[in-house]
N, CA, C and O atoms as a GROMACS GRO file, in nm:
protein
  300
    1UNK      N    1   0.441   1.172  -0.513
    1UNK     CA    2   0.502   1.046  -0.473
    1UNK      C    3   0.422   0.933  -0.537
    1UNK      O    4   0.303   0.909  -0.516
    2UNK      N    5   0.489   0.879  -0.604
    2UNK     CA    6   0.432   0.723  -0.670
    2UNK      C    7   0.411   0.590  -0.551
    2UNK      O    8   0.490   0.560  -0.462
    3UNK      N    9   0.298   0.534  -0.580
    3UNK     CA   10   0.288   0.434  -0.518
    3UNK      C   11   0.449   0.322  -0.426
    3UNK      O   12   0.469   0.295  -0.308
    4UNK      N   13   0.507   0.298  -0.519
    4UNK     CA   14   0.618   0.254  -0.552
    4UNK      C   15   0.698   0.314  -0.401
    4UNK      O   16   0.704   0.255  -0.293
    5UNK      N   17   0.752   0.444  -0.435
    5UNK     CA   18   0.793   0.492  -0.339
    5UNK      C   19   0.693   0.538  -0.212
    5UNK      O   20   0.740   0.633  -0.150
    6UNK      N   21   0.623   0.510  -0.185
    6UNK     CA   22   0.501   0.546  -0.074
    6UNK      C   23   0.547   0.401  -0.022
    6UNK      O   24   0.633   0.400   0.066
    7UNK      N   25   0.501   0.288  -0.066
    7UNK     CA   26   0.548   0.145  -0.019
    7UNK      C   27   0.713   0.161   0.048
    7UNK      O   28   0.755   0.142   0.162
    8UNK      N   29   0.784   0.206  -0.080
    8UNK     CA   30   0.987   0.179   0.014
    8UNK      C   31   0.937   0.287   0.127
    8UNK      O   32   0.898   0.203   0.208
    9UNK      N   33   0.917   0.379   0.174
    9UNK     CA   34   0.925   0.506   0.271
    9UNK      C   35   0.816   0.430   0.405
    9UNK      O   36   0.855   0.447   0.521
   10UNK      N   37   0.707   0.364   0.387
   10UNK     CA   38   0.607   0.241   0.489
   10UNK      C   39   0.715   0.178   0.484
   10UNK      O   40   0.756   0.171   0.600
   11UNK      N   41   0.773   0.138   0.428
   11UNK     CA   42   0.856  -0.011   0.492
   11UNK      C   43   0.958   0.063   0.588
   11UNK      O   44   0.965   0.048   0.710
   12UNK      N   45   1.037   0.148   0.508
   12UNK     CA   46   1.156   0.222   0.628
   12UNK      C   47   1.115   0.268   0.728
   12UNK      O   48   1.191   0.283   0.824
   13UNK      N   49   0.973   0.308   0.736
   13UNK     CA   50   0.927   0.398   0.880
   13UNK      C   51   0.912   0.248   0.968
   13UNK      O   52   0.974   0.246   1.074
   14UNK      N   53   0.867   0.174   0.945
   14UNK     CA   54   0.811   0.025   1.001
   14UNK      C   55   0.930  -0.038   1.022
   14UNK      O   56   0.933  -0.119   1.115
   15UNK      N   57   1.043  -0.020   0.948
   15UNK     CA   58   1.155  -0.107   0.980
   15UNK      C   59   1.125  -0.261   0.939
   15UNK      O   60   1.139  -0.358   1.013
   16UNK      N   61   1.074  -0.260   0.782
   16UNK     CA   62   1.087  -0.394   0.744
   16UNK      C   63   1.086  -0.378   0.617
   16UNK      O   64   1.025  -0.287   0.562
   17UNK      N   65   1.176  -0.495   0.540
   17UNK     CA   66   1.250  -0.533   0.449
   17UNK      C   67   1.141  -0.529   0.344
   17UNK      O   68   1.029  -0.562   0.382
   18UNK      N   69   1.159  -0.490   0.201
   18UNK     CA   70   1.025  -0.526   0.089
   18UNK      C   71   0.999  -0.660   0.070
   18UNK      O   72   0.886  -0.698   0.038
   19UNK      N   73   1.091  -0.734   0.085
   19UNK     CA   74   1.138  -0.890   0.044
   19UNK      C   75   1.023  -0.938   0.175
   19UNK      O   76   0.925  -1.009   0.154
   20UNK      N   77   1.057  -0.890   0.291
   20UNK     CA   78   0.954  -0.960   0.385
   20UNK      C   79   0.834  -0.892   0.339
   20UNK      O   80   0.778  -0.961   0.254
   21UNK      N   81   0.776  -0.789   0.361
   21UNK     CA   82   0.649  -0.731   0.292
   21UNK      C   83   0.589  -0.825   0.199
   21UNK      O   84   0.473  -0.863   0.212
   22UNK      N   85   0.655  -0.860   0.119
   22UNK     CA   86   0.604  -0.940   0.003
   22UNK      C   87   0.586  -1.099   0.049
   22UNK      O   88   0.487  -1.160   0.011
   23UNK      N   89   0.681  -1.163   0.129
   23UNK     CA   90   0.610  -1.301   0.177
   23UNK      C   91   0.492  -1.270   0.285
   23UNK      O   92   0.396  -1.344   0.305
   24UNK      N   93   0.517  -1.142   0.352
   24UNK     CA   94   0.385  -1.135   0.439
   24UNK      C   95   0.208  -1.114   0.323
   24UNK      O   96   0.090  -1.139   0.348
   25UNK      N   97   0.263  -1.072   0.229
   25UNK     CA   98   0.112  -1.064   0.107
   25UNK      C   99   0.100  -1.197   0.089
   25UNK      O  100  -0.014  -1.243   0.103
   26UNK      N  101   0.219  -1.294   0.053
   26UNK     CA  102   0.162  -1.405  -0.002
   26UNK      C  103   0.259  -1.427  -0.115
   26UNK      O  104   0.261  -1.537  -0.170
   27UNK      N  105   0.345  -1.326  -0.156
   27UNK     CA  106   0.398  -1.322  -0.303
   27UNK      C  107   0.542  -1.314  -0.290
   27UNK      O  108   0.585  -1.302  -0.175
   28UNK      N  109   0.628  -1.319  -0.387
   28UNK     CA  110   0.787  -1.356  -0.390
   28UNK      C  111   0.804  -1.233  -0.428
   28UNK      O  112   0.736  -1.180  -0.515
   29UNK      N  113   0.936  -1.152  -0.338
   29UNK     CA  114   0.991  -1.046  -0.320
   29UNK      C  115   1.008  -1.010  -0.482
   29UNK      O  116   0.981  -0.892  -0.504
   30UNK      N  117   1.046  -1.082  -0.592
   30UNK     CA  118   1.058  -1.085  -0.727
   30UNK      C  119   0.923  -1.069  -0.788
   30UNK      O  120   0.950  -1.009  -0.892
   31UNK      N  121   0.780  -1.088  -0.788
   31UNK     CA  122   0.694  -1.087  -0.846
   31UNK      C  123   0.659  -0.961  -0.794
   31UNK      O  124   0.618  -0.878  -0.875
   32UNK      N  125   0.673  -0.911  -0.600
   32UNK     CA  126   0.639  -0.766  -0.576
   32UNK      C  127   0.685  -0.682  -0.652
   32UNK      O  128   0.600  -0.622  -0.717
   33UNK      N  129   0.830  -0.644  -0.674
   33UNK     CA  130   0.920  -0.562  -0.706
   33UNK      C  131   0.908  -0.559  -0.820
   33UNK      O  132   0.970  -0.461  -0.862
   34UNK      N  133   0.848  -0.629  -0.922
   34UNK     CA  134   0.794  -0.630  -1.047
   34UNK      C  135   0.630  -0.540  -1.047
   34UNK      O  136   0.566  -0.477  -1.131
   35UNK      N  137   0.615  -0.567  -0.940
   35UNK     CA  138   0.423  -0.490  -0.954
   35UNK      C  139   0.459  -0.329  -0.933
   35UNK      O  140   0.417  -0.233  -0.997
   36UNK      N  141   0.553  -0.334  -0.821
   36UNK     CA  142   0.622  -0.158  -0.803
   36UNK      C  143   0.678  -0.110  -0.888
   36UNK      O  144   0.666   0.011  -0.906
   37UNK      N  145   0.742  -0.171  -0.955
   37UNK     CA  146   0.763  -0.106  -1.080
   37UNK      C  147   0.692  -0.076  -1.228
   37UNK      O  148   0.721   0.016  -1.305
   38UNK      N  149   0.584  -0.186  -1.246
   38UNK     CA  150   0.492  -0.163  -1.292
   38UNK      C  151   0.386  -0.068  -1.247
   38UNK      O  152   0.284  -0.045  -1.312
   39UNK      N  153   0.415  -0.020  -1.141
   39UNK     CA  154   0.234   0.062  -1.086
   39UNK      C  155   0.152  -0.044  -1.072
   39UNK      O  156   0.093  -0.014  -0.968
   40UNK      N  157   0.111  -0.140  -1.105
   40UNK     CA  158   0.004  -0.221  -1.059
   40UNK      C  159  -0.010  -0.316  -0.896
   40UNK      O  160  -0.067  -0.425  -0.886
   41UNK      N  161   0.040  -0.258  -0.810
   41UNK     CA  162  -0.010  -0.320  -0.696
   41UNK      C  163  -0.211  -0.266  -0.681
   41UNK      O  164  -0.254  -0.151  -0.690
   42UNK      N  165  -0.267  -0.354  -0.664
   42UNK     CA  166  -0.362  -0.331  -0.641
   42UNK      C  167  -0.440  -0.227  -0.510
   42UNK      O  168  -0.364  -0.182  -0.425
   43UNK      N  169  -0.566  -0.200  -0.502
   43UNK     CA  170  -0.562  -0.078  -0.426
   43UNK      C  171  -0.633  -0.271  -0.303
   43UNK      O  172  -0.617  -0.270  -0.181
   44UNK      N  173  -0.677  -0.356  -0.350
   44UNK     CA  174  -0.684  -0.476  -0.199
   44UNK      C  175  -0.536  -0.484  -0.144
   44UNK      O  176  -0.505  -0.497  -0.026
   45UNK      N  177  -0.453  -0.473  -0.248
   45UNK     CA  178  -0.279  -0.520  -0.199
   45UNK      C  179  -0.227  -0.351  -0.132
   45UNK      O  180  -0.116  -0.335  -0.081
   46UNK      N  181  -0.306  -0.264  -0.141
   46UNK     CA  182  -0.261  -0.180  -0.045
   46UNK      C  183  -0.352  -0.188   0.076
   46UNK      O  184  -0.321  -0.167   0.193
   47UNK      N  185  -0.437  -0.211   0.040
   47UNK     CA  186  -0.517  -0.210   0.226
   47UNK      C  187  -0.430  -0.317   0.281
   47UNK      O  188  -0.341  -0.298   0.364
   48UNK      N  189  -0.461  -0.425   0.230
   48UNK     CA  190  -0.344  -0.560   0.316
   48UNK      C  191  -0.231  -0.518   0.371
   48UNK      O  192  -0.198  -0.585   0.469
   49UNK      N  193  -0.132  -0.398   0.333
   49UNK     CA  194  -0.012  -0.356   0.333
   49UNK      C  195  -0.031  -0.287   0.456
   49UNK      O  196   0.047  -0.294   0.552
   50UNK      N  197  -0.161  -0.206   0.450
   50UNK     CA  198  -0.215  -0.091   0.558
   50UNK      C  199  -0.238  -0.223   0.703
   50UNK      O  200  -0.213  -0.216   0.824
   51UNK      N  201  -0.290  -0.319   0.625
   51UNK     CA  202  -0.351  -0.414   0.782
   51UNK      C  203  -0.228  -0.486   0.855
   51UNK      O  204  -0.199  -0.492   0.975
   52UNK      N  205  -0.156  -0.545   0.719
   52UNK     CA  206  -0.022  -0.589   0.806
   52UNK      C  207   0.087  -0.556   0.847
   52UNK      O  208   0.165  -0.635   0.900
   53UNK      N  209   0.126  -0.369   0.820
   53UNK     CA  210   0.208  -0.298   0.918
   53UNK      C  211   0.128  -0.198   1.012
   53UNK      O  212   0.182  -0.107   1.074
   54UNK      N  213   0.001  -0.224   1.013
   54UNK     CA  214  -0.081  -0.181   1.158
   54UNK      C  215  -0.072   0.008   1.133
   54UNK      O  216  -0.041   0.088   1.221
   55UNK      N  217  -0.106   0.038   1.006
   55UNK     CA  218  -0.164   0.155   0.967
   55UNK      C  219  -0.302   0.168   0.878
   55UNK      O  220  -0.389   0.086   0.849
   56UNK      N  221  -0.287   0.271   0.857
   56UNK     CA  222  -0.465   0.297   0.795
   56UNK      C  223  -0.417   0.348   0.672
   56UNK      O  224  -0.358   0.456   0.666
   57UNK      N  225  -0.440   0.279   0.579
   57UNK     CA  226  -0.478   0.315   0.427
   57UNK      C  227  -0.629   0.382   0.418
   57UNK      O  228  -0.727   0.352   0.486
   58UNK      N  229  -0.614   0.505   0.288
   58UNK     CA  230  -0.723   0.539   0.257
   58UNK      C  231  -0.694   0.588   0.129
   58UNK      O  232  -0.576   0.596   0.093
   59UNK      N  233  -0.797   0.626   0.046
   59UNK     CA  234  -0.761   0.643  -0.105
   59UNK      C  235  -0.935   0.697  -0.100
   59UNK      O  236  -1.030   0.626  -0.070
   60UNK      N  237  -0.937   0.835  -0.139
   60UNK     CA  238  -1.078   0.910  -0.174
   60UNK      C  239  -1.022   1.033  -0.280
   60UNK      O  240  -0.915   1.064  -0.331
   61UNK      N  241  -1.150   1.078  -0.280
   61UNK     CA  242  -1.195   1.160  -0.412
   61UNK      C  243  -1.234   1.303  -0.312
   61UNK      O  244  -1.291   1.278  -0.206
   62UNK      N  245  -1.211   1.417  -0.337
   62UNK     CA  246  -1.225   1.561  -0.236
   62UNK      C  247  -1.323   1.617  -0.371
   62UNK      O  248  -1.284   1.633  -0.487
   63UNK      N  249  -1.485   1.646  -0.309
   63UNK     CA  250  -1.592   1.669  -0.382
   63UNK      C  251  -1.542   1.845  -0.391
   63UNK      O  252  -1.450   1.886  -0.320
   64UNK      N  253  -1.619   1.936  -0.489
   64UNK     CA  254  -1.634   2.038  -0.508
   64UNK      C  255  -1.661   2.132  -0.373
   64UNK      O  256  -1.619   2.243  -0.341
   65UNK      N  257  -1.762   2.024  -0.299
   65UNK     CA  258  -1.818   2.126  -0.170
   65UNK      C  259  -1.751   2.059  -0.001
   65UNK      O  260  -1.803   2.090   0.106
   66UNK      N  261  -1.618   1.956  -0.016
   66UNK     CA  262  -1.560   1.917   0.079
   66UNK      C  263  -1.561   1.771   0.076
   66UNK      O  264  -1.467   1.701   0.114
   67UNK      N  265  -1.716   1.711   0.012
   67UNK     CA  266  -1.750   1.575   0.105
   67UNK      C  267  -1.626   1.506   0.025
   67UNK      O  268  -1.549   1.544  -0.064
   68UNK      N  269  -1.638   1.425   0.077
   68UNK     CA  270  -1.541   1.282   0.060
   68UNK      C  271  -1.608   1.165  -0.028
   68UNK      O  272  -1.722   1.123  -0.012
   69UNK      N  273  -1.519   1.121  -0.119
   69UNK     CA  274  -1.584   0.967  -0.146
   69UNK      C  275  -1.448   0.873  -0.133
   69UNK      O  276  -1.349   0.879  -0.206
   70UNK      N  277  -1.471   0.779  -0.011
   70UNK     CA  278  -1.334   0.687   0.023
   70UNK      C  279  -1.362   0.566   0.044
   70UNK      O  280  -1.472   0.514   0.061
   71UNK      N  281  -1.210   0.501   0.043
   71UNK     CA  282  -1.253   0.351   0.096
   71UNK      C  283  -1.106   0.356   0.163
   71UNK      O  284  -1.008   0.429   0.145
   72UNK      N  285  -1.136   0.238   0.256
   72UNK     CA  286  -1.016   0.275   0.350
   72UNK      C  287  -1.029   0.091   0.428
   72UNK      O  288  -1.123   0.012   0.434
   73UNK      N  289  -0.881   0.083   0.477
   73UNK     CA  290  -0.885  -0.028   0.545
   73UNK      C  291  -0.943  -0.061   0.686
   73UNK      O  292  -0.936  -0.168   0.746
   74UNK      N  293  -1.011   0.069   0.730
   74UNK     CA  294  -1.012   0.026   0.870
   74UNK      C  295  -1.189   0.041   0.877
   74UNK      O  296  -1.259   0.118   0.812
   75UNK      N  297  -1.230  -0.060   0.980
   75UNK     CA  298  -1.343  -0.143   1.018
   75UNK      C  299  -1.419  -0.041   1.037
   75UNK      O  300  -1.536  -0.057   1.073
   0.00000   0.00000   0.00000
């Protein structure tokens, strides 16, 4: 699953529009829908995404022997 579609499938579970998603970042539903299709939403513009539909983003690396290397939105 591409970023892209990970974002439309959060919005449908949440029950909100991409167009709103995108004034809740700060940005015009037209400049988002341009970054999703490019791949370039940023991995700050996904934690924000994680903080303002009240889920947990995380994005790590699974070491050879289990450990983890992550960063994640939550405190």
């Amino acid at each position: 699953m591409n970023t892209s579609s990970l974002i439309k499938e959060l919005c449908k579970e949440k029950n909100i529009s991409m167009a709103e998603l995108a004034r809740r970042l700060g940005q015009t539903p037209q400049n988002f829908a341009k970054k999703l299709k490019r791949e370039t939403v940023s991995t700050e513009e996904l934690m924000a995404i994680g903080d303002l539909l009240g889920v947990k983003f995380e994005q790590s690396y699974t070491l050879e022997n289990g450990d983890k290397i992550s960063i994640s939105n939550e405190s």
